[in-house]
C-alpha positions in Angstrom: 134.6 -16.8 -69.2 134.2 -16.2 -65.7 132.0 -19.4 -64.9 134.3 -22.2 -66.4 135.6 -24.2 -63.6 138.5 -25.7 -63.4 139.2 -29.0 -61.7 142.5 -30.0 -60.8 144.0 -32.6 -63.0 144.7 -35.0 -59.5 140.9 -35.4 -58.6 139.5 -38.2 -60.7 136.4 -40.2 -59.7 138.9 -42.6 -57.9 140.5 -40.1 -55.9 137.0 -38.6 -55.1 136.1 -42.4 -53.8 138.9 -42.6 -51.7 138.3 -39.3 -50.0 134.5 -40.3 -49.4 135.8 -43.7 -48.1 138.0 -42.1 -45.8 135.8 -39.4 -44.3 133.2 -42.4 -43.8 135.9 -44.2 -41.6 137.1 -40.8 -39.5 133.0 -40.5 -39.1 133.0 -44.2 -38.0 135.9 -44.1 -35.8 134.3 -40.8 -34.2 131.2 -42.1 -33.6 132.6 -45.7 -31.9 135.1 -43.3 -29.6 131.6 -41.4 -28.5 130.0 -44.5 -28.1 132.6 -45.8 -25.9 133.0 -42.2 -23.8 129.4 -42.3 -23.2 129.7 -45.9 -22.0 132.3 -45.6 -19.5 130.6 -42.3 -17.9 127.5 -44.2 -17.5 129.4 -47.5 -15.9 131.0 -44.9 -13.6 128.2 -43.6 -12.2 127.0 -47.1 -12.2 130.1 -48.3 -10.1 130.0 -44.7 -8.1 126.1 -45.5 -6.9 127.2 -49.7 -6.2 129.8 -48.2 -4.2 127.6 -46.0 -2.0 124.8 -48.9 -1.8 127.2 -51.1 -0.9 128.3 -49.2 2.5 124.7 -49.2 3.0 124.5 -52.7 2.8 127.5 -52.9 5.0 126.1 -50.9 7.5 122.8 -52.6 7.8 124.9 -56.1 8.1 126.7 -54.8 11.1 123.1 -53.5 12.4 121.6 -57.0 12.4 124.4 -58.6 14.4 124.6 -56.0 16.8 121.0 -56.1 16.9 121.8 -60.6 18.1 123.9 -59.3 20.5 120.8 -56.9 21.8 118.5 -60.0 21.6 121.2 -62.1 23.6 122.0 -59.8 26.2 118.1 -59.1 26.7 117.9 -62.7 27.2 120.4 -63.1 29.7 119.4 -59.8 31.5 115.8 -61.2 31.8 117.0 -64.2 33.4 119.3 -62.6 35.7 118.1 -61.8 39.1 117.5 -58.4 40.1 120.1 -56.1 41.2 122.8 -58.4 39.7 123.8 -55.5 36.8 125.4 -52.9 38.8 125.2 -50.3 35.7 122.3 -47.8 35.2 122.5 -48.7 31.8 121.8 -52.0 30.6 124.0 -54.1 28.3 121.6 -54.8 25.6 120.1 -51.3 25.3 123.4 -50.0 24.6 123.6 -52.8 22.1 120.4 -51.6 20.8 120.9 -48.0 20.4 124.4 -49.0 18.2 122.1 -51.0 16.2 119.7 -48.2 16.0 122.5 -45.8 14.7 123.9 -48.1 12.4 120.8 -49.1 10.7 120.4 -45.5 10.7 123.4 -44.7 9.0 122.8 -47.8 6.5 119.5 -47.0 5.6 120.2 -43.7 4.1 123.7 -44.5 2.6 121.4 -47.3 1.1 118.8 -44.6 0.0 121.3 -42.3 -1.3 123.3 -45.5 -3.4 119.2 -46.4 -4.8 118.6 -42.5 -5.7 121.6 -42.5 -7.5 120.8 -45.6 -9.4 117.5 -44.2 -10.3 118.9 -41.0 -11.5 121.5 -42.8 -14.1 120.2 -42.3 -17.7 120.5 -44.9 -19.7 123.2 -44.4 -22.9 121.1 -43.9 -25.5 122.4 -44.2 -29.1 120.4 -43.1 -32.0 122.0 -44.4 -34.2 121.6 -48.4 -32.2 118.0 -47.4 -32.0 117.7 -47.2 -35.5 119.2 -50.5 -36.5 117.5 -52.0 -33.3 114.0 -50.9 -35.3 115.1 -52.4 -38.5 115.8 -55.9 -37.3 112.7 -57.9 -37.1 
């Protein structure tokens, strides 16, 4: 008859077992390697947008003491008597327009570093989001 099956004598219920067994550890084994890919992408975007924040930071830092050194030399030019400075320019405004450029430059690499912070999604497994329901 055309509908009798024939099983090969090799697959008995143990055999069957172990195959089941084994697919479920490849499907484990799969789903921790896409676990940990999706992982490091998101701590290297993490790491990519500290990076840029921190030049911000840096930039602003180097802002605030050249803005001190603005302060300082304003100081001392108030106190000096006229026609003392023989530049057109003074001292501490050149020492404030550095500051100015560098806070500048800070502020947006600091923007930029905070953007892409803000645009990292979060990793997101379904599969931790179900056992993360089930525990009380």
């Amino acid at each position: 008859m055309l509908t009798d099956i024939e099983y090969p004598p090799e697959q008995t219920a143990a055999s069957l077992v172990s195959g089941i067994l084994g697919d479920l550890q490849h499907l484990v084994d799969q789903q921790f390697q896409l676990t940990r890919r999706e992982i490091e992408v998101e701590l290297r975007q993490r790491a990519e947008a500290t990076a840029v924040f921190g030049v911000g930071v840096g930039f602003l830092f180097l802002a605030a003491i050249s803005l001190c050194l603005t302060f300082s030399q304003l100081l001392h030019w108030v106190a000096s008597p006229t026609g003392t400075d023989p530049a057109w320019f003074p001292l501490w405004a050149c020492h404030a327009v550095v500051a100015a450029v560098l806070a500048v430059i800070g502020g947006l690499f600091a923007v930029v570093g905070r953007t892409k912070f803000k645009s990292i999604v979060p990793f997101h497994n379904p599969i931790t989001e179900i056992l993360q329901e089930r525990l009380p």
